[in-house]
C-alpha positions in Angstrom: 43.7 -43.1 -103.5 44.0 -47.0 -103.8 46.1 -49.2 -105.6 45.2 -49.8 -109.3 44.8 -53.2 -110.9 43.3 -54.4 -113.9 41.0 -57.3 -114.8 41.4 -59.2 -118.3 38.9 -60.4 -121.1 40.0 -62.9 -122.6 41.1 -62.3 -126.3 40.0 -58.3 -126.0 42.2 -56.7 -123.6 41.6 -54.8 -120.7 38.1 -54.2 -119.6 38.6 -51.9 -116.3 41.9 -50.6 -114.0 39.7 -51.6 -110.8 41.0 -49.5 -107.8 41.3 -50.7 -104.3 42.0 -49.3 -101.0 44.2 -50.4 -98.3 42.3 -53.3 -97.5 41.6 -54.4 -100.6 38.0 -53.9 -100.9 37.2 -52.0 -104.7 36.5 -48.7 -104.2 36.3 -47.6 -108.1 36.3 -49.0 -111.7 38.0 -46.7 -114.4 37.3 -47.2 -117.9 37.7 -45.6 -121.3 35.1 -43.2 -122.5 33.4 -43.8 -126.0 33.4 -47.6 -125.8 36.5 -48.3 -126.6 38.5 -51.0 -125.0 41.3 -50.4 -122.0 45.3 -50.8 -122.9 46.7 -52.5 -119.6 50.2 -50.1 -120.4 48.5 -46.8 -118.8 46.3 -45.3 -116.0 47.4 -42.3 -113.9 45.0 -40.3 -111.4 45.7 -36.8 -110.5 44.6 -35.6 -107.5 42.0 -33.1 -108.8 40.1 -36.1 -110.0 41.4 -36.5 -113.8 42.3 -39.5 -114.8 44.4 -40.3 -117.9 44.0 -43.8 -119.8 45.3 -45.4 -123.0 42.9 -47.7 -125.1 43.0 -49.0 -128.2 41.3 -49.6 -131.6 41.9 -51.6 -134.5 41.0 -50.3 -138.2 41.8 -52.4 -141.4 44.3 -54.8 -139.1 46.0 -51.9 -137.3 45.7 -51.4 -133.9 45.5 -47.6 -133.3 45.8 -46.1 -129.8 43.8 -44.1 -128.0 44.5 -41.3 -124.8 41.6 -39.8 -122.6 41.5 -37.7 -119.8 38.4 -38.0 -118.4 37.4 -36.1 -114.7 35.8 -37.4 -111.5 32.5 -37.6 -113.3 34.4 -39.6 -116.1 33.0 -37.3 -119.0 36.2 -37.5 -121.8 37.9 -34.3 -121.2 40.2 -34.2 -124.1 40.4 -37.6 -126.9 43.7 -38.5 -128.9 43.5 -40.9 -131.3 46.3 -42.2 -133.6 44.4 -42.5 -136.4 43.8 -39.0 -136.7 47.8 -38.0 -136.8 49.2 -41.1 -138.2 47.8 -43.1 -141.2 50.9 -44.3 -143.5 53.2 -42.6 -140.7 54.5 -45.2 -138.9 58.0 -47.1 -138.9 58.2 -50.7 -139.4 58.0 -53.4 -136.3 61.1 -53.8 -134.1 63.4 -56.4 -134.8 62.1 -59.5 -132.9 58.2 -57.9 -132.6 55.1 -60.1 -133.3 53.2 -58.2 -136.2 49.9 -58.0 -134.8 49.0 -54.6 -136.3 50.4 -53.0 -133.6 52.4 -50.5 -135.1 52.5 -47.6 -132.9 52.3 -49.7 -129.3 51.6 -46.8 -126.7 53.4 -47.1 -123.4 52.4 -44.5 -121.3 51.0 -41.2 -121.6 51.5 -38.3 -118.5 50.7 -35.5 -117.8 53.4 -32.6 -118.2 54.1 -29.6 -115.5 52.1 -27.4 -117.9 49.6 -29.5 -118.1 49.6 -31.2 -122.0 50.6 -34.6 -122.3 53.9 -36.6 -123.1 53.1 -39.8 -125.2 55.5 -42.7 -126.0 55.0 -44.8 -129.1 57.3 -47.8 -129.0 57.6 -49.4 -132.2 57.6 -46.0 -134.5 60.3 -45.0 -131.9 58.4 -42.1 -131.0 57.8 -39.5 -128.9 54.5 -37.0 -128.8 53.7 -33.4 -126.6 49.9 -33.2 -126.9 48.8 -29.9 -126.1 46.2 -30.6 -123.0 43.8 -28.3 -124.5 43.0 -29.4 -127.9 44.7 -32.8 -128.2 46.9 -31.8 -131.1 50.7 -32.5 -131.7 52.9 -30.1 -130.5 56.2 -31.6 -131.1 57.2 -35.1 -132.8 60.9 -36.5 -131.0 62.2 -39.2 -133.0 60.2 -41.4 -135.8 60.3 -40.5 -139.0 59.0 -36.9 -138.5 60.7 -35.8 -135.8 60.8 -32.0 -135.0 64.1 -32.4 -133.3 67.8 -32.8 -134.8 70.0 -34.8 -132.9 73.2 -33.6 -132.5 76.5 -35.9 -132.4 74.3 -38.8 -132.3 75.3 -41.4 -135.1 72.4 -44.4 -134.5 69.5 -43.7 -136.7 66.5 -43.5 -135.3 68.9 -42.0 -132.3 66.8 -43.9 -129.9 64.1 -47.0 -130.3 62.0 -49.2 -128.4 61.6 -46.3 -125.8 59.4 -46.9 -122.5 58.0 -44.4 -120.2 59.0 -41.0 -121.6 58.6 -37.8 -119.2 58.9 -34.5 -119.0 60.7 -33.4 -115.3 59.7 -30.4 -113.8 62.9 -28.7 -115.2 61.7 -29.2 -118.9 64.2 -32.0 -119.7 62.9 -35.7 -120.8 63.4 -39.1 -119.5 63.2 -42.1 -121.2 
């Protein structure tokens, strides 16, 4: 597979991740399903074709984000939206963050070894398991609703402004 890159309109974010091989001719143009636009934060191919892609929308001045894995034919194989899990849910911006409605600020979403997806949302200092099957929330970690107690840990939230959350082969989570 090439190396992804993505191409800017101005003023509306990302229109494409525009893939290249190893000369640097464009072999392929991913883009979200449904018409919405392209968050530059996300795009991850899997060998089997799927390809998983963060977007965005923005209802009544908040910018809600948006996950699809799409397959080789780039039909939307599973859709998950913010605004469908989180209308008054979400915590206030981060110290020193421009308040531009974006209150949940994805930052990556992967695929897990059993297949649903890990999401991180940055400002509500959050992090989702989406099962891969129906796109609903398996487990909240940290936010306001989190699932999970945090032992020993005195900072509350116990973590914020999170990037790049995982799940490693051996169950545990990196962020």
């Amino acid at each position: 597979m090439g190396t992804p890159g993505t191409k800017q309109r101005p003023n509306d974010g990302a229109m494409a991740v525009y893939e290249v091989n190893s000369t640097y001719q464009m072999v392929d143009r991913h883009q979200m399903g449904h018409g919405y636009p392209l968050d530059y934060h996300n795009a991850f191919f899997h060998e089997e074709g799927n390809t998983i892609l963060t977007g965005k929308t923005k209802v009544n001045g908040v910018l809600h984000n948006v996950v699809h894995v799409l397959d080789a034919s780039t039909d939307v194989l599973l859709e998950w939206r913010s605004i469908d899990d989180f209308i008054d849910d979400a915590d206030p911006i981060l110290p020193g963050e421009p308040d531009n409605g974006d209150v949940y600020h994805i930052n990556n979403a992967e695929r897990t070894p059993d297949g649903n997806l890990i999401i991180s949302l940055r400002t509500c200092n959050l992090v989702l398991l989406i099962s891969g099957k129906t796109g609903r929330i398996l487990w909240r970690m940290g936010g306001r609703t989190s699932d999970f107690t945090f032992i020993g840990e005195d900072m509350d939230p116990p973590f914020f402004g999170q990037h790049d959350a995982r799940q490693m082969a051996n169950g545990n989570i990196i962020m």
